[in-house]
N, C-alpha and C positions, 0 to 999 in steps of 0.2 A: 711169259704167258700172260694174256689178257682176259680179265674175269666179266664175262657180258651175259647179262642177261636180259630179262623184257624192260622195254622202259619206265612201266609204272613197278618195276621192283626194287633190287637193291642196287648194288654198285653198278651206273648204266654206263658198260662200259669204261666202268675206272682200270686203267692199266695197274698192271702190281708191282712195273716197273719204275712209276714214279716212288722216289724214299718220298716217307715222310720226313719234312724238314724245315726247322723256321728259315726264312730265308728273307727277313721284311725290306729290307734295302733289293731284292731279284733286278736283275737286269732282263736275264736270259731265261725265255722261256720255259723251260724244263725246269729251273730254279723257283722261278713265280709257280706252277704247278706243284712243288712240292712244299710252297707256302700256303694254296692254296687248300694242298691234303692236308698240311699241319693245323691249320684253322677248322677244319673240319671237324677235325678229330680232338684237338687244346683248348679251341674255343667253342664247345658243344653246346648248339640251341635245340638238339634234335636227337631223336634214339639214332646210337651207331650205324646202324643196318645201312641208311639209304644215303643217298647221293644223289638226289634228281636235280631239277634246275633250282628250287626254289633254296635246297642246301646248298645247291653251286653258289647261287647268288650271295647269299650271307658270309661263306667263305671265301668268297673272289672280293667282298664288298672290307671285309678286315683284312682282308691281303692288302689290299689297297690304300687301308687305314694307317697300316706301319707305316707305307712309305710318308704318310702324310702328317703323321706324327711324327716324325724323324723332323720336317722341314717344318714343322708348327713349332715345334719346340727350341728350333735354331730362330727362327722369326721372331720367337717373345722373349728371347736371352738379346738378339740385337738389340728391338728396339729398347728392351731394361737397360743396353749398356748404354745405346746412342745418346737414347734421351732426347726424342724430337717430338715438336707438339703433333698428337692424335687426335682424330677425327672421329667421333663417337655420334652414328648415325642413328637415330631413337624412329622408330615405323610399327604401327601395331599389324603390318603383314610384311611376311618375305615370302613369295611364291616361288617356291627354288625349283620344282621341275626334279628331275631324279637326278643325284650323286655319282651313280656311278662312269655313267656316261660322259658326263663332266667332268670325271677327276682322273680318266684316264683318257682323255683326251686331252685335259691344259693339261698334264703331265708328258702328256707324247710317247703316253706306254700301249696307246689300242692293239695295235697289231702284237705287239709282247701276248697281252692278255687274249686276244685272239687265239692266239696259237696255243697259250699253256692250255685255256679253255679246251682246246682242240683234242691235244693231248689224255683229259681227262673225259672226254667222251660228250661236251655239250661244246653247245656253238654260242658265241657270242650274244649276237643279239635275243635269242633265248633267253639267256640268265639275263642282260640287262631288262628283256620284258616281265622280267619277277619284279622287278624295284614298283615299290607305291609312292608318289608323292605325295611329298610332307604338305601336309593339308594348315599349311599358315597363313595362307590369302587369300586372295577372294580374286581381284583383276590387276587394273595398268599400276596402280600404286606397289602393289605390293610385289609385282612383278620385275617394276621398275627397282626398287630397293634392291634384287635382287641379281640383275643386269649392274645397278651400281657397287654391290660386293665386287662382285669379279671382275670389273674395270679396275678397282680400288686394288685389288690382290696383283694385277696383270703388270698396274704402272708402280707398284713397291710403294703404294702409298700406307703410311701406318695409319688402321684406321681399325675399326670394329664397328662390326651391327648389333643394335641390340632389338629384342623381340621378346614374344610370349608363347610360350612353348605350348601350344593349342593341343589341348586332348585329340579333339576331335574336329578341327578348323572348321570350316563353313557348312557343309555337307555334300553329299554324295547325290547327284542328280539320275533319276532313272524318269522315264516317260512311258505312262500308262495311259489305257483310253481316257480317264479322266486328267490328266496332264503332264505337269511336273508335281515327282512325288522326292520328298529329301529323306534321305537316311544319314546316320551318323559315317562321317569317314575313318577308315577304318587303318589310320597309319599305321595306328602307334599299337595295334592289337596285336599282335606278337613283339617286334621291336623295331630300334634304328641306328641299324651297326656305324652312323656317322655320326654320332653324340657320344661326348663323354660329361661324365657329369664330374662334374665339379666341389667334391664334396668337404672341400674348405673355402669355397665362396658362398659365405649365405650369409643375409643381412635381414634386419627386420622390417617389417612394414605395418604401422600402426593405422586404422580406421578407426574413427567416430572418437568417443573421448570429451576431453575439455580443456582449456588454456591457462595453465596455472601463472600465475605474477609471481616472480618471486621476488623477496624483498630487493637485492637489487634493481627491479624493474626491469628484468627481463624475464624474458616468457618460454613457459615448455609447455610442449605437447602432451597431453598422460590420460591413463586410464581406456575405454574401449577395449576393441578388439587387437591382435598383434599377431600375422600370421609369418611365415618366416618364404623367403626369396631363397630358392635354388639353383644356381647356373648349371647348365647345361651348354657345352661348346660343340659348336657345328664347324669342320676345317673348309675355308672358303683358296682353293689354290689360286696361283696366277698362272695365266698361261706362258708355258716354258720360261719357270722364274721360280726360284728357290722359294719368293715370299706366298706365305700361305697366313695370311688372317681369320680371324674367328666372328663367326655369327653366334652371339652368347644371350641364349633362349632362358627367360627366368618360369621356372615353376615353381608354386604357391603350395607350401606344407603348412600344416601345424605339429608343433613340438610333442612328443610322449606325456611333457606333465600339463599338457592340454586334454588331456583323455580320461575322463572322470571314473577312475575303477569303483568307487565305492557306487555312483549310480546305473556303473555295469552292473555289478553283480546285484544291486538293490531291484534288477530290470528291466533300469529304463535305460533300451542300449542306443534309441536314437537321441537322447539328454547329452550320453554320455560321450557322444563322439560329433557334438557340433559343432565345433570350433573344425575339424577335417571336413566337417561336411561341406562347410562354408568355403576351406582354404581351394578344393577340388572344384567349386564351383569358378573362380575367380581364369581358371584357365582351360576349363572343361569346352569351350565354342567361341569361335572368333564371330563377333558383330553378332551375342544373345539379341532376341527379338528386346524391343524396346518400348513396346507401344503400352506393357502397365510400369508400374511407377518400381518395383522390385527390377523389372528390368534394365530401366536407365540407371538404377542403383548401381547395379553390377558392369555394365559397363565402362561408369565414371571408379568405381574402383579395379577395372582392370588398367586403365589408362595409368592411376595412379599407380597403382603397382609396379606397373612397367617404368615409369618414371624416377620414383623412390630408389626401388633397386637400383636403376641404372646409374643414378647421382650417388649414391656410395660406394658403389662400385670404381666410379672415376673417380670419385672424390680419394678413395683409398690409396688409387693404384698415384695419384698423383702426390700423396703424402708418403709412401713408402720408397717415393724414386731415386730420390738421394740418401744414400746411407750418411750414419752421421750427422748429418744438416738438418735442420729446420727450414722447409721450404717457406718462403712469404706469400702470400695468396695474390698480392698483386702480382704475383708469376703465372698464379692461374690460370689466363686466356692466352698466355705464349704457350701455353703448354696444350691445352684442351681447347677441340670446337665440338661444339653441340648441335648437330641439325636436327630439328624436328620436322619428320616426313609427315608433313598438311597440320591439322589442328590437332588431332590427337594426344600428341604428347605434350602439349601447352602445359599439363602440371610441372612439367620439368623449370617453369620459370618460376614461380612461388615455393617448389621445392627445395629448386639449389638455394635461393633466398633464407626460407627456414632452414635448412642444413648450417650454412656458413653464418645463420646471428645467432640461433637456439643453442646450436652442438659446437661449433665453432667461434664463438663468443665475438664477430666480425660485427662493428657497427652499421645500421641502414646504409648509410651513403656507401661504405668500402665494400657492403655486401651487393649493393646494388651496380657499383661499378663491375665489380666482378662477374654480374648474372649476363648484363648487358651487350659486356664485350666479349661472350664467352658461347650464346647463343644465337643461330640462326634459325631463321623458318621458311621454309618452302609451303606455297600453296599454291594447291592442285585444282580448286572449283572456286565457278563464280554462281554454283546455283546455292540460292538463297538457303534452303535444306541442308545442304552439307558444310557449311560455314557453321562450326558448333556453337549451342547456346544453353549450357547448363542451367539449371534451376539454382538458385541464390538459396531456398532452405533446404534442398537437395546437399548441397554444396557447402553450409553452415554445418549441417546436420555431420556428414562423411568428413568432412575435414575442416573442424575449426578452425586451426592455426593459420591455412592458408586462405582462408576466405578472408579472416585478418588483415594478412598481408596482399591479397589483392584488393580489400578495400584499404589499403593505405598508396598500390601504387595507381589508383584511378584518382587516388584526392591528389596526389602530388602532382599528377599525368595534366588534371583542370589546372590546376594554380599555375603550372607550368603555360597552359594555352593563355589562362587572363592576363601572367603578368609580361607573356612574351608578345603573344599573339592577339591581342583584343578583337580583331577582326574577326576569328574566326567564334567567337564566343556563343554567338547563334548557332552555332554547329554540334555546342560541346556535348548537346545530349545524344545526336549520330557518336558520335567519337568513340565518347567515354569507354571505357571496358564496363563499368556495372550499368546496367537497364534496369529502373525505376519504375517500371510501368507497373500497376497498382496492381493489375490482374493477373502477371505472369510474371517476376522479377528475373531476371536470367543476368550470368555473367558470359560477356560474349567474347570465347575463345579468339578468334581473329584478330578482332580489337586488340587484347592482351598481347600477342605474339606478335602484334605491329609496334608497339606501344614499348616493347619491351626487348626486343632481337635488335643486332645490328645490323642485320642484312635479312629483307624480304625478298623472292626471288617467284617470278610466275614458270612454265615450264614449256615455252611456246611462245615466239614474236609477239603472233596476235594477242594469247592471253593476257602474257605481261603489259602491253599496249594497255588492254581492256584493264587490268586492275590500275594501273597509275592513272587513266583516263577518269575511269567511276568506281570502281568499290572502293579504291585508298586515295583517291584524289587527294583530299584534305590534308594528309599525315605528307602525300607528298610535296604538296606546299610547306612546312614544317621542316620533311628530313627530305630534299630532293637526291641525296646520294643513299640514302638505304635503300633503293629498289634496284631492281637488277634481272636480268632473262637469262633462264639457263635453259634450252630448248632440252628436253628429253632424249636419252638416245638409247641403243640397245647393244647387248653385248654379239661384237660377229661371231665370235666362237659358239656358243649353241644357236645362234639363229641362222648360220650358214653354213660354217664351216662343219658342223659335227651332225645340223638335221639337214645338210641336203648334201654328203659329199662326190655325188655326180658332180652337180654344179661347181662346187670347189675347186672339183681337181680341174677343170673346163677351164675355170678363171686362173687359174697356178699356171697351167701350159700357156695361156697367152696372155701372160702379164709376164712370166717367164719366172715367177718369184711367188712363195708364199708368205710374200710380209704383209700383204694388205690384211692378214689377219689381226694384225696389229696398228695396221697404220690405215683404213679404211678409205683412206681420200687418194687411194692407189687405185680404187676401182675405175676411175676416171677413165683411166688408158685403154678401158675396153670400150670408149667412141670411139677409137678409129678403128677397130674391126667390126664395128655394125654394123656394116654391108656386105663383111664378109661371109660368103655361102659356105664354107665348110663351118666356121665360129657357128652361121644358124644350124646349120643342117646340127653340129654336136649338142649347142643348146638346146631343140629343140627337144633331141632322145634323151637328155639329164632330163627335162620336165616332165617326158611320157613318162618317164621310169618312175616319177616322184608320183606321177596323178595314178600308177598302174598301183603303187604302195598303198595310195591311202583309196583307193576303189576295193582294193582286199581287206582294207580296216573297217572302209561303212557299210559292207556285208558282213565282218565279222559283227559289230556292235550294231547293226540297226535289219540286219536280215534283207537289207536294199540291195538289189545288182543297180551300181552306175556304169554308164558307158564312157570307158577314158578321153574316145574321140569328141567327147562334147563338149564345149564349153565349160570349166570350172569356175564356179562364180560360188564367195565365201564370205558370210559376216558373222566373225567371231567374235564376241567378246559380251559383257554384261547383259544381260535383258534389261534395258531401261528406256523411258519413254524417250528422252531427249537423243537417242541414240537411234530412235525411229528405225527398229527392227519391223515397224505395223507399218512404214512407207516400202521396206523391200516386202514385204508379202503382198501386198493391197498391190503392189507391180509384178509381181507373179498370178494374184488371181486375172489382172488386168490379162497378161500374158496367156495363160491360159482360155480365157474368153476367147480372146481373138484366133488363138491358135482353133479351138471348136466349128469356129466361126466358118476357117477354112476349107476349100478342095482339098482333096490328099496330094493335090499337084502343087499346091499354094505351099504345105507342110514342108515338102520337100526343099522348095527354095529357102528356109528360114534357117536360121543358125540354130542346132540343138545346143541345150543348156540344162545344166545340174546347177540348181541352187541351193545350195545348203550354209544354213543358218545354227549356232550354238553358242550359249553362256547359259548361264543360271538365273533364276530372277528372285530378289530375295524371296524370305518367305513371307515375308505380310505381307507383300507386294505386289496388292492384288491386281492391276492391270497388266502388270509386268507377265505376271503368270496366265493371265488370257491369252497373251500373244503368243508363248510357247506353246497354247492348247491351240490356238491356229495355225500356226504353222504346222503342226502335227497333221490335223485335220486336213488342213489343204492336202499337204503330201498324201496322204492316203486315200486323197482322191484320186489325186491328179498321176499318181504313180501309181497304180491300177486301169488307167482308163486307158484301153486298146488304140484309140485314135491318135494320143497326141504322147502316150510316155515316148514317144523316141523323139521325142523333141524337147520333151521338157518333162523332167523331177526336181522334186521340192523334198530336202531331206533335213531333219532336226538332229541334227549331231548331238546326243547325250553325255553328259559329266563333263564338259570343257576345262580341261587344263594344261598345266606345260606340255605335258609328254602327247596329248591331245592335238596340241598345236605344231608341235614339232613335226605331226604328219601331215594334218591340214595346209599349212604356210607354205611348205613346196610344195604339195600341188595344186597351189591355185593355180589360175589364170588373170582372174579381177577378184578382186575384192570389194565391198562395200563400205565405207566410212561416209555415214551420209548423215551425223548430227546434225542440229540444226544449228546455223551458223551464229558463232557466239558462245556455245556451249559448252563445248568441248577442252578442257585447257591445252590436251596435248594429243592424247592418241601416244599408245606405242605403237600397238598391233600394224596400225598402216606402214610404219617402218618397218617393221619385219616382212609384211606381205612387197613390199619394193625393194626391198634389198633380198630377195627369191625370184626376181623379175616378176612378180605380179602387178597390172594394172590398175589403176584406183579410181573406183567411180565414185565423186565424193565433194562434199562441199567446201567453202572457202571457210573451213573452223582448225581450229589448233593448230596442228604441225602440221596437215596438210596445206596450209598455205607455203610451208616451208618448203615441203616435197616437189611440189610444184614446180617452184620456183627452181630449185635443184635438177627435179629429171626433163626438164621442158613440161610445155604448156601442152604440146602435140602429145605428149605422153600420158596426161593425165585426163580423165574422162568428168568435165565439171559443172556443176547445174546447181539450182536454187540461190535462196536470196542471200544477200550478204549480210553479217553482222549491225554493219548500219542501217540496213533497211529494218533490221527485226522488230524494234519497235512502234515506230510508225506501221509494219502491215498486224502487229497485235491489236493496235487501234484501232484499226482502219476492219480490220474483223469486229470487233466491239460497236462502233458505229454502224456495222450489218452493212460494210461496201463489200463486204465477201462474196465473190463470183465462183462458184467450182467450175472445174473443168468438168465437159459430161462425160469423160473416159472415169474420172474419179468415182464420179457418182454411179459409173456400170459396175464400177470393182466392189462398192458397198452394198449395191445394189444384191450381186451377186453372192456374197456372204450370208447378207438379209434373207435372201431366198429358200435357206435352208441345204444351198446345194454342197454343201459339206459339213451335213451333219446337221443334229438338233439344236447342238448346244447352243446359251443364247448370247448372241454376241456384240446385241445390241447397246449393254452396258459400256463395252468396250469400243463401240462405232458413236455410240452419245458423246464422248470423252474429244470426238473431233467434231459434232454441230454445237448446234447454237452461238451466240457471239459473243459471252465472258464466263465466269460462273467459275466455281469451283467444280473440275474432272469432266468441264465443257470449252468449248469457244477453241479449241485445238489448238492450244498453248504452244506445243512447236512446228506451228505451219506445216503439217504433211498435207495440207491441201492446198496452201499456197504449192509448194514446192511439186506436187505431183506431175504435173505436165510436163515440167525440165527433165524431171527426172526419165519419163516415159520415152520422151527425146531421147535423152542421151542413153539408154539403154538402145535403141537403136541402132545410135553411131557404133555401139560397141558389137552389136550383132554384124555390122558391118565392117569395118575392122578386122574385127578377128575370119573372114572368107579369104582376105587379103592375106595367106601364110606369113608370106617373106615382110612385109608390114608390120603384122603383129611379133613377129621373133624379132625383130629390129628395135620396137617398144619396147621390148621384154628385157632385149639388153641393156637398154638406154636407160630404163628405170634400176636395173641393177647398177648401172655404171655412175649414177645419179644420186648413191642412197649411203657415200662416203662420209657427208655430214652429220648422219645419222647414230654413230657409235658412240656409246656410251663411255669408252674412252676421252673423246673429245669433251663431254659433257661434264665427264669427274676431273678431270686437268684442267677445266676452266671453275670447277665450285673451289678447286684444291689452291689454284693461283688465285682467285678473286673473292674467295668469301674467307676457306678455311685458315689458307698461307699456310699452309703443311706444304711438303718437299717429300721426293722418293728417300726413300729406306732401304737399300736395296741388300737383301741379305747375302754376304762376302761371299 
């Protein structure tokens, strides 16, 4: 007999035929079902009574656990036995997107879990729509770390990520008439059955304080504050691969005899519990506002944190490896590589330094060779802002010891230039790692990570180009073998294989194989069926199906009807100027004009088009958050007005993230990638939108020049200046030779007007006159660049009338977008920087 009742009541539909039964190894459906019941009911986060999706999920999401702790646990007994050097990847984001979807897909148990689900009265995709994601990043950085886990897991590489286990990560984006409003994210408010915590790994981590000598002339760290380091393990699988590696999240406590009972009970109960106050502060928000001086505070001690930990952490696991023996440290770097994902975790190199002379009694030189050969750094930007530059009594103040020892490796770093290099001696105050300037003293993160890694790596042709050319020129005169280009890529398993599987199975019958899930540069084979009409005709209903998904998503979340047969045109990702989200709107208002402008006969002829635009923009960020308050604006013009909505909507997709994008990305059509050239290091997004057969209308910046190159020229939609030009037309605007185009000047014009709305947007349209100034002179050419752009929106509205043309693109670009995996990306850091090898569990 089966017990069913309403859905919002108790058991919906639980059969009473399933036993309850652990069963965490299940193969067979009915078995996974009655692991499912047994978690329900063993592992209880909920009163008995119910059973809806949201219990489904937690006990589908530990059903899932066993299996993954069965193969976590054989994974960390190998590599203890192997003993092969790991790769210990340091990122203060990993944007994982939801678990469950992912761990029962690189497992190859979906349809198993389908069915048990079935059995117990919910459907799949249901409970998977109960999972939150883990709110630990913000965009392509932390996104990318998180594509490079699961390559790392997929090719058996031993390796770990390490992270900060964010309260509350960035925040939660909602759009109100007044704009972008943040709320806290709400992960971790009940729990996350994919963490275990680790409660014999915790290590200390000391703040502020002072440098004792001791008589033998060596120095400790002592006194300040000392809060304590939590691990918490996140299981990262490989697709259909026994090895399962760990994402290991530190969270920041303070100890019990931190808790001052006697100024409890004396009253004073905020005295008495500050040291917790502090430690919760330390992991409570990814990327705290920073603009007062308590804020930068907290930042540079989360960094540090993150770094601390994680150097004990290896430092341990690499002293415990051999029983018996006494490991030698000059073993250290065969054993350990260290990548620091961008500037962030630069403490990591004054740290291991202090760890191996303070605590490990290792002299300057043997300590230094050790740091040297042991870490790598990747860097992500060449804008001047994001290349970190800490404050020097900032930085004295939070951590004596190491300001120390970074003022000992910039004095050795000179004497190294005068007595090798005299030429460059004019240079040495660009170089240096410490800045001396009277008014602002700063130690410059970049500098140090140059200065001090063995291997610097850009993440993109172009970018890399652009740093050996100008920002590291100098050093690469010096070390011309430490630079290096590791183009970005993405993992195909969720950005194809698992969020479009129409498309999938399309690619599997006429490849005739599903290895390209693993081997990417398979996609190739599908140029010779680009002219084939059944191949289009099937591609084409995989897309409807993908654009009909997320048409029932931007009515669900924004109360918009879009029309599938339109056009999909989509630019996801950060709100930031250089990413010139204010050039696609200012070519929607453009669009819009003209569309007004119209006969209803003229209408008719034109391509309709949904554009929709989503990311976050920080929160002090104030121009950033103009442009979401226009686009909004626009939209809620333009998608009301009788005349032209059937041609054209302007939608603001709110809260952008993985699971966000996993809808958006297969249904595009085109995409937008239109920084300004030079800017950009790499771009994932544009990979993922071409590797779902999306077109890219976009300039010659980061990986997009790669893409290019890859899917054909004919396939790509291209406009604006080139990176070499960008200087000379900065100038050339500054000397006031600036001509606008007068389509430019209708689209400002038309803002200016008032015809969408009060709000004043002049601040934000000032930001692109005048010809230099600070938040003037229009710093990334959206005015040069407009007219190309206008162009080639064109070509695309043209294009895409031609069916069998544009499906033919569509493949091309998917068939084009094999160099793009993240697989290829980690087996080339893994042979060229780390020299780690597969692990591959027996």
């Amino acid at each position: 007999m089966e017990t069913t009742t309403k859905s919002n009541g108790s058991f919906n539909k639980t059969p009473d035929k399933i036993p309850v039964a652990a069963h965490p190894l299940a193969e067979d459906p009915t078995d996974i079902a009655s692991n499912i019941k047994y978690h329900s009911q063993y592992s209880p986060h909920f009163s008995p009574i119910k059973f809806e999706p949201e219990q489904a999920y937690y006990a589908a999401a530990e059903s899932v656990r066993d299996r993954l702790i069965q193969q976590w646990n054989e994974t960390y007994l190998h590599y203890h036995k192997v003993d092969p050097k790991q790769t210990y990847y340091l990122s203060m984001e990993f944007l994982q997107g939801r678990a469950l979807t992912n761990a029962i897909g690189n497992l190859d148990i979906q349809d198993a879990y389908s069915s048990a689900l079935n059995k117990l009265g919910h459907e799949l995709e249901e409970i998977t729509e109960q999972e939150k994601d883990m709110a630990l990043g913000n965009g392509g950085l932390g996104r990318l770390a998180s594509c490079f886990l699961d390559s790392m897991a997929t090719l058996n590489l031993p390796a770990w990520g390490y992270g900060l286990r964010y309260r509350y990560g960035l925040f939660k984006q909602s759009i109100s008439k007044s704009g972008q409003e943040e709320m806290a994210e709400d992960w971790l408010e009940k729990f996350s059955p994919w963490e275990v915590v680790r409660h014999d790994v915790v290590f200390p981590v000391r703040f502020f304080g002072r440098v004792e000598v001791l008589p033998t002339g060596s120095r400790k760290w002592v006194d300040g504050e000392v809060l304590q380091a939590l691990a918490y393990d996140i299981p990262i699988p490989g697709y259909k691969t026994k090895n399962t590696n760990s994402l290991r999240l530190w969270e920041a406590k303070a100890s019990a005899q931190d808790f001052n009972l006697f100024q409890f009970n004396d009253g004073q109960y905020q005295s008495a519990a500050e040291l917790h106050a502090r430690a919760q502060q330390i992991c409570a928000v990814l990327y705290p506002g920073d603009a007062t001086e308590e804020g930068k505070l907290l930042r540079l001690k989360q960094q540090f944190f993150l770094c601390s930990a994680s150097l004990q952490d290896i430092i341990s696991r690499f002293k415990e490896r051999k029983e018996g023996t006494k490991r030698e440290w000059s073993e250290f770097p065969t054993k350990v590589a260290v990548q620091l994902n961008d500037t962030h975790p630069t403490l990591a190199i004054p740290e291991l330094m202090r760890l191996l002379m303070d605590e490990e009694g290792l002299g300057w030189d043997e300590a230094w060779d050790v740091t040297s050969r042991s870490i790598a750094y990747t860097n992500h930007t060449v804008l001047p802002e994001a290349l970190e530059k800490w404050s020097q009594v900032v930085m004295s103040k939070l951590l004596p010891r190491h300001m120390e020892i970074i003022e000992e490796i910039d004095k050795r770093f000179i004497a190294m230039i005068k007595s090798t290099r005299p030429d460059l001696e004019n240079k040495i105050s660009d170089m240096r790692i410490l800045d001396h300037n009277p008014n602002k003293p700063v130690v410059r993160m970049a500098n140090l990570c140059v200065v001090s890694g063995h291997t610097v790596n850009g993440v993109a042709q172009l970018h890399s180009d652009i740093l050996k050319a100008e920002l590291f020129a100098d050093y690469v005169s010096i070390w011309p073998n430490k630079f290096q280009n590791k183009t970005n890529g993405i993992t195909p398993r969720r950005w194809l294989r698992f969020c479009s599987p129409e498309l999938s199975q399309i690619i599997t019958k006429w490849l005739k194989t599903d290895k390209w899930v693993t081997n990417l540069d398979l996609l190739v084979g599908l140029r010779e069926f680009a002219d084939n009409p059944e191949l289009q005709a099937e591609w084409e209903s995989a897309k409807m199906a993908n654009k009909q998904r997320l048409a029932q998503y931007i009515l669900k979340v924004t109360g918009e009807t879009i029309d599938p047969n339109t056009l999909f045109d989509i630019q996801v990702k950060r709100i930031h100027e250089y990413k010139r989200q204010l050039l696609n709107i200012l070519g929607a208002v453009y669009r819009y004009k003209k569309l007004k402008e119209m006969s209803p006969e003229e209408r008719k002829a034109t391509t309709p088009r949904t554009i929709m635009i989503g990311g976050k923009a920080f929160a002090t960020y104030t121009n950033a958050k103009r442009i979401v308050k226009l686009v909004d604006d626009v939209g809620a013009v333009v998608n009301t007005d009788p005349e032209v909505n059937e041609y054209l909507k302007v939608v603001f997709v709110p809260n952008y993230n993985v699971s966000v994008a996993e809808v958006l990305i297969p249904g595009s059509e085109v995409s937008q990638h239109i920084s300004t050239a030079g800017m950009e290091a790499s771009g994932t997004s544009n990979m993922k939108f071409a590797l779902n057969g999306c077109l890219i209308i976009g300039t010659l910046d980061g990986a997009n020049v790669e893409i290019r190159e890859e899917v054909g020229e004919d396939n790509f939609f291209l406009f604006g200046a080139t990176a070499d030009q960008v200087p000379k037309l900065r100038k050339d605007r500054e000397n006031g030779l600036f001509k606008p185009d007068p389509r430019y000047e209708e689209a400002k014009e038309l803002i200016r007007s008032k015809a969408f709305g009060n709000y004043d947007y002049n601040p934000l349209l000032d930001s692109l006159e005048g010809n230099s100034g600070y938040g003037r002179g229009d710093y990334f050419l959206v005015g040069h660049d407009f007219p190309t752009y206008i162009d080639i929106q064109a070509k695309v509205d043209e294009a895409y009338k031609d069916r069998k043309r544009w499906i033919k693109m569509s493949i091309l670009s998917t068939a084009g977008s094999g160099k793009f995996s993240s697989d290829r990306t980690i087996s080339q850091y893994a042979k060229e920087i780390w020299k780690i090898e597969a692990c591959p569990v027996p």
